[in-house]
Structure formats: C-alpha cells, structure tokens
Backbone as ProteinMPNN parsed JSONL, in Angstrom:
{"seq_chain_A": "XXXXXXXXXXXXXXXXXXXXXXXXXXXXXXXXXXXXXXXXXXXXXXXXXXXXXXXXXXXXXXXXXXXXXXXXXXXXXXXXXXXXXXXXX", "coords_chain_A": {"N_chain_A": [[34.905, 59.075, 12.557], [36.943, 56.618, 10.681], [35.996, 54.951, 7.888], [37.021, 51.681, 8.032], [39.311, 48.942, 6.662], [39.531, 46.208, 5.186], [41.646, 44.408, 5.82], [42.143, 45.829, 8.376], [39.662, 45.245, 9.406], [40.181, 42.044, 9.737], [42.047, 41.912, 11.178], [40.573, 42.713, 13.937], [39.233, 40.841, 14.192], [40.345, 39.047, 14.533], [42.152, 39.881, 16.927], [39.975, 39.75, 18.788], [38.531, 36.841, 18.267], [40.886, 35.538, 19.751], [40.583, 37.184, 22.249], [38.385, 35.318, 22.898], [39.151, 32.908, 22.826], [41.109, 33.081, 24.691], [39.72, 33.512, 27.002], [38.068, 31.036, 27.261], [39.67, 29.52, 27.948], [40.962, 30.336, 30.488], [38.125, 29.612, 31.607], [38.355, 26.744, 31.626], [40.619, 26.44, 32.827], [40.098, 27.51, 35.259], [37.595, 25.707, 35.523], [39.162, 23.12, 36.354], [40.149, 23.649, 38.421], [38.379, 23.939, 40.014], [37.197, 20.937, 39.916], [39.471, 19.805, 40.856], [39.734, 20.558, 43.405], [37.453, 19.453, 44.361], [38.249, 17.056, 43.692], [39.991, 16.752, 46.262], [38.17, 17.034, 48.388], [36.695, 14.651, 48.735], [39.062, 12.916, 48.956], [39.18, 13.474, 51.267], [37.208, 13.146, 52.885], [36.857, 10.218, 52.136], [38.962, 9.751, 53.702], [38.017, 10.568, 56.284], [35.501, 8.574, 57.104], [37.246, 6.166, 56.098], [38.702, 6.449, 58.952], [36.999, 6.541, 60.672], [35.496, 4.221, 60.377], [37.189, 2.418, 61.238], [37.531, 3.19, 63.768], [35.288, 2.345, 64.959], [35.707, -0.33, 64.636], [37.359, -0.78, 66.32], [36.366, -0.464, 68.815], [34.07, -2.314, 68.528], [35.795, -4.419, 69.203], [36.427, -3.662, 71.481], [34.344, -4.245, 73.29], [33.677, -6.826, 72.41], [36.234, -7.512, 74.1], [34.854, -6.777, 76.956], [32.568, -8.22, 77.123], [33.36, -10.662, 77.678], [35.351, -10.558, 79.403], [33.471, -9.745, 81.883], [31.709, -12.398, 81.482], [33.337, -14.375, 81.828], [33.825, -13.954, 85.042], [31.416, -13.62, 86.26], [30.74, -16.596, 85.751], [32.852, -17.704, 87.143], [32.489, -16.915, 89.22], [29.945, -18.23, 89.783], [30.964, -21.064, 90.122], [31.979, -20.97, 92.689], [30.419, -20.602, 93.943], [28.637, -22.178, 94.086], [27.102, -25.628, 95.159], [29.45, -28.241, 95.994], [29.158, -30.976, 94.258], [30.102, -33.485, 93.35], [31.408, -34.079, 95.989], [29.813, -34.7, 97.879], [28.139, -37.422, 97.198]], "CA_chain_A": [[35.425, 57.712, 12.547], [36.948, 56.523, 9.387], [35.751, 53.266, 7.378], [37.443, 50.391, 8.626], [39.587, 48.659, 5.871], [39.555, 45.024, 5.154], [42.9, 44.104, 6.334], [42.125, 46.408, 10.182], [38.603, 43.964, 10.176], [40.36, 41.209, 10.25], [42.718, 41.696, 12.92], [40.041, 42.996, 14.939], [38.161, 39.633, 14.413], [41.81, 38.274, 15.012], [41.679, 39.494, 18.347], [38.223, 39.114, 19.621], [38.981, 35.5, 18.65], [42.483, 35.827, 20.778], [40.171, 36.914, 23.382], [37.78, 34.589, 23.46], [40.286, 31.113, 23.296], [41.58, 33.516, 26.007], [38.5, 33.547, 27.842], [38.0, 29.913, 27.453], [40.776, 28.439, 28.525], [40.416, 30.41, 31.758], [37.25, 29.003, 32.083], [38.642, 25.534, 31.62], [41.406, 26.705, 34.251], [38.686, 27.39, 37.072], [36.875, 24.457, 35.919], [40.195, 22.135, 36.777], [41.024, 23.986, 39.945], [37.184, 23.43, 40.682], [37.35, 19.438, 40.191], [40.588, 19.516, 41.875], [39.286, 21.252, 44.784], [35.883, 18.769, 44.571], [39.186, 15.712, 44.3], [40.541, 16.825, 47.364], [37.245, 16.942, 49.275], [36.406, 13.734, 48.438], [39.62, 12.155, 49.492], [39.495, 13.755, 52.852], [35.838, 12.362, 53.482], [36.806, 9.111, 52.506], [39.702, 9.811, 54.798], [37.342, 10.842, 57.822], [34.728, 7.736, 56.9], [38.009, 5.048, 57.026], [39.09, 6.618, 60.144], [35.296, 6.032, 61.767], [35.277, 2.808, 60.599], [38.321, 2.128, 62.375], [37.213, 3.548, 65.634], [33.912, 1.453, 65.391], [36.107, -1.681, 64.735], [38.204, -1.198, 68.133], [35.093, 0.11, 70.003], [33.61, -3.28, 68.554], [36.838, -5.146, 69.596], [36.328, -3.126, 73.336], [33.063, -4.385, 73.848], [33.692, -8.138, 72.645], [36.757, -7.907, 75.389], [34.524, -6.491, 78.261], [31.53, -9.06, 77.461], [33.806, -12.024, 77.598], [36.078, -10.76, 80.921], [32.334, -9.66, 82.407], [31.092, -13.633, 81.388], [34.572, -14.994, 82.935], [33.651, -13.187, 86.187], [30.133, -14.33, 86.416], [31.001, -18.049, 85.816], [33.476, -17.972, 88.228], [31.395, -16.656, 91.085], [28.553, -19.378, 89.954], [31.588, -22.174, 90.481], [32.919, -20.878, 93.666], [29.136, -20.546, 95.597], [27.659, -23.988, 93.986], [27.9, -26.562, 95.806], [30.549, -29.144, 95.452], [27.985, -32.314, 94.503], [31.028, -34.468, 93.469], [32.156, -34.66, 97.427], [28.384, -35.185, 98.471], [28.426, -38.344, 96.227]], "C_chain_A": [[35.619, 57.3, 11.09], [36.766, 55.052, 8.927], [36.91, 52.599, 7.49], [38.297, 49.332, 7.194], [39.684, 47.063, 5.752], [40.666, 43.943, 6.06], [42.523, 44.755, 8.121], [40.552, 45.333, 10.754], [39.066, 42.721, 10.272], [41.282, 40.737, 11.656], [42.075, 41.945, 13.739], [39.356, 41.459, 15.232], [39.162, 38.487, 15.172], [42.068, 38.581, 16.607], [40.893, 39.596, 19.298], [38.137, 37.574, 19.281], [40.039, 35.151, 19.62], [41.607, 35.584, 21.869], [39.499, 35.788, 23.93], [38.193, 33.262, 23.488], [40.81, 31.811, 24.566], [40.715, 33.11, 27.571], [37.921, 31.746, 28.121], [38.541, 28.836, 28.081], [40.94, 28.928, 29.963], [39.072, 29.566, 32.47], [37.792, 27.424, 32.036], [39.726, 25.466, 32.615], [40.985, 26.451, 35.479], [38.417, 26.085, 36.67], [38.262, 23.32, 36.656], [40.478, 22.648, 38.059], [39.726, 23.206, 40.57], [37.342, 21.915, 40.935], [38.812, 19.308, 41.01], [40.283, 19.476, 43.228], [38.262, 20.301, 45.37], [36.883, 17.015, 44.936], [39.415, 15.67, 45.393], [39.576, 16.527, 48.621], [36.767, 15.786, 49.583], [37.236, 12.579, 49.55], [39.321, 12.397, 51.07], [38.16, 12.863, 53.196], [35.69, 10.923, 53.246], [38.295, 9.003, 53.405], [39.167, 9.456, 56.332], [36.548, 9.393, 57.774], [36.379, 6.628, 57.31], [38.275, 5.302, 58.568], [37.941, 6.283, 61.265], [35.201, 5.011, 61.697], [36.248, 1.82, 61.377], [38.462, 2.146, 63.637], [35.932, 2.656, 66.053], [34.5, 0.025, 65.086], [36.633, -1.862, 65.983], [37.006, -0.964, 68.6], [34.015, -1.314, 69.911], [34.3, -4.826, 69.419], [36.996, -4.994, 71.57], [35.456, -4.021, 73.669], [33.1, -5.839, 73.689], [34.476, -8.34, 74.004], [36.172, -7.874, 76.893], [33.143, -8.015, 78.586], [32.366, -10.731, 77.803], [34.582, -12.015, 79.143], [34.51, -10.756, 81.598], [31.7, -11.51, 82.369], [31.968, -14.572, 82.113], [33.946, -14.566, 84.449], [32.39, -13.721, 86.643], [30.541, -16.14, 86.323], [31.934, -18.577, 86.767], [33.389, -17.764, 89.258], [30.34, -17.693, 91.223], [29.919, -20.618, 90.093], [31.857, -21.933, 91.532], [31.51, -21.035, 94.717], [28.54, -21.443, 94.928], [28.141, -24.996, 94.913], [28.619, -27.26, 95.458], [29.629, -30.709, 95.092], [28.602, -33.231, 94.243], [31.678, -35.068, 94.949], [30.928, -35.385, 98.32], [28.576, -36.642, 98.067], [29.782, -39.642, 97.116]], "O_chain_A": [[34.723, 57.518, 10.275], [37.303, 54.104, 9.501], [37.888, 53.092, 6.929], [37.337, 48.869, 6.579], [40.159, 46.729, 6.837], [40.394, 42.962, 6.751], [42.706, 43.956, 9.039], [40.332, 44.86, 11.869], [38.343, 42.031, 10.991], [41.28, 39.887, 12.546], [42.578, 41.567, 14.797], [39.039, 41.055, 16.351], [38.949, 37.557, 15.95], [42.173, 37.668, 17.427], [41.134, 39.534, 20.504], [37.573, 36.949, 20.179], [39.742, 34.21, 20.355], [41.529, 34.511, 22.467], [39.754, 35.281, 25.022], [37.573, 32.463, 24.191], [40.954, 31.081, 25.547], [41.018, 32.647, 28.671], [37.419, 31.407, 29.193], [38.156, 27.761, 28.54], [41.071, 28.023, 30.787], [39.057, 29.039, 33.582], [37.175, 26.899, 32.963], [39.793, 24.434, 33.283], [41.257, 25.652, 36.375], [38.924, 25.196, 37.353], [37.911, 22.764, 37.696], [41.134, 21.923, 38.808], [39.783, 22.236, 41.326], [37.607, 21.564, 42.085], [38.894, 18.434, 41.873], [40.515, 18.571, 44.03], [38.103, 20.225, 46.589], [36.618, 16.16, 45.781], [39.153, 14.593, 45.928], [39.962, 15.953, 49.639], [36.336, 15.683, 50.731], [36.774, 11.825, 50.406], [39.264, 11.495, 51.906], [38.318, 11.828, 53.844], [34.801, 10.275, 53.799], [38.584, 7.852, 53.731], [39.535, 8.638, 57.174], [37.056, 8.735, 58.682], [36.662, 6.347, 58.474], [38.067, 4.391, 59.369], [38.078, 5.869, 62.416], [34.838, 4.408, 62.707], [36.021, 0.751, 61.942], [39.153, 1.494, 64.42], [35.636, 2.338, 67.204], [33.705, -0.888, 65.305], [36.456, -2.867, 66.673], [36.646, -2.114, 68.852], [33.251, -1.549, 70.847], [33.749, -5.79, 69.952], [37.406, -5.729, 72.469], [35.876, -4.774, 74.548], [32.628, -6.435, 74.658], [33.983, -8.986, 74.928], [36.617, -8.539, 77.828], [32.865, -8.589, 79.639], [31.752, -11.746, 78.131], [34.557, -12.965, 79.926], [34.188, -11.9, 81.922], [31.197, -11.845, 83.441], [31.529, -15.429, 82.881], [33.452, -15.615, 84.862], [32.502, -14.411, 87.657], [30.465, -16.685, 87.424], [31.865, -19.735, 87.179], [34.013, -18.24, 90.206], [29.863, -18.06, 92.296], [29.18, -21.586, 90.273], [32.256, -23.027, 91.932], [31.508, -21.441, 95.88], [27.413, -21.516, 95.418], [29.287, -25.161, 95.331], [28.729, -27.153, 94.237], [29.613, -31.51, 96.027], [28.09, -34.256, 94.693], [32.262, -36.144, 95.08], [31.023, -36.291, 99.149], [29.392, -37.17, 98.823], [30.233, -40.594, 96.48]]}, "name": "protein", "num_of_chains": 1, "seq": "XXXXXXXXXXXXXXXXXXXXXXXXXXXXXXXXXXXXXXXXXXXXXXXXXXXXXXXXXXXXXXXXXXXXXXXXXXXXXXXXXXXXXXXXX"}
C-alpha cells in the first residue's frame, strides 16, 4: 500500500463527508415521512372521534324523541280514563 498523498487525503475526507450529509439527510427523509405518517394518523382519529361524537348526538337526539312521544302517550291515556269532574260539577 503506498503512502497516501495530501491532496488523495483530502478527497477521501471529501467524501466520507459527502457520505455522511448523505447519510443525514436520509435520516431527515425517514424522519419527515415518519411525522407525516404520525400527521396522517392523527387526522384520521380525530376523524373517527368527530364521527362518534356525531353518532352520540343523534342517538342523544333518538332518545329525547322516544322519551317525549313515550310521555305524549302516557298523558293521553291518564286524560282519556280520568274522570270527566267538569260534567260532575
């Protein structure tokens, strides 16, 4: 192996630096796909979360309509079998 001359060490240092901005900026690649990937997850789960809260607003909206026809229904069976105490009178 023959000694290495001033001028051939620096290009070597020239590209083992190369590589490693190489190597870096991949890693800063992944990292952006990563947070991308971690954005996307995000939206969807506050996707799925509005969409639940949406189904527990009608399912809240069901249940006011059934307690109010159900309270109609009852009040109008207690007027129809009371007596009439205005005709008594």
């Amino acid at each position: 192996m023959t000694p290495r001359t001033g001028r051939q060490v620096q290009l070597l240092r020239l590209l083992l630096l190369l590589l490693l901005l190489r190597l870096l900026l991949l890693r800063l690649l992944l990292l952006r796909l990563l947070l991308l990937r971690l954005l996307l997850l995000l939206l969807l789960l506050l996707l799925l979360l509005r969409l639940l809260l949406l189904l527990l607003l009608l399912l809240g909206c069901l249940a006011i309509i059934v307690v109010v026809v159900i309270v109609a229904v009852v009040v109008s069976r207690c007027r129809c079998e009371a007596p009439d105490t205005a005709a008594g009178s």
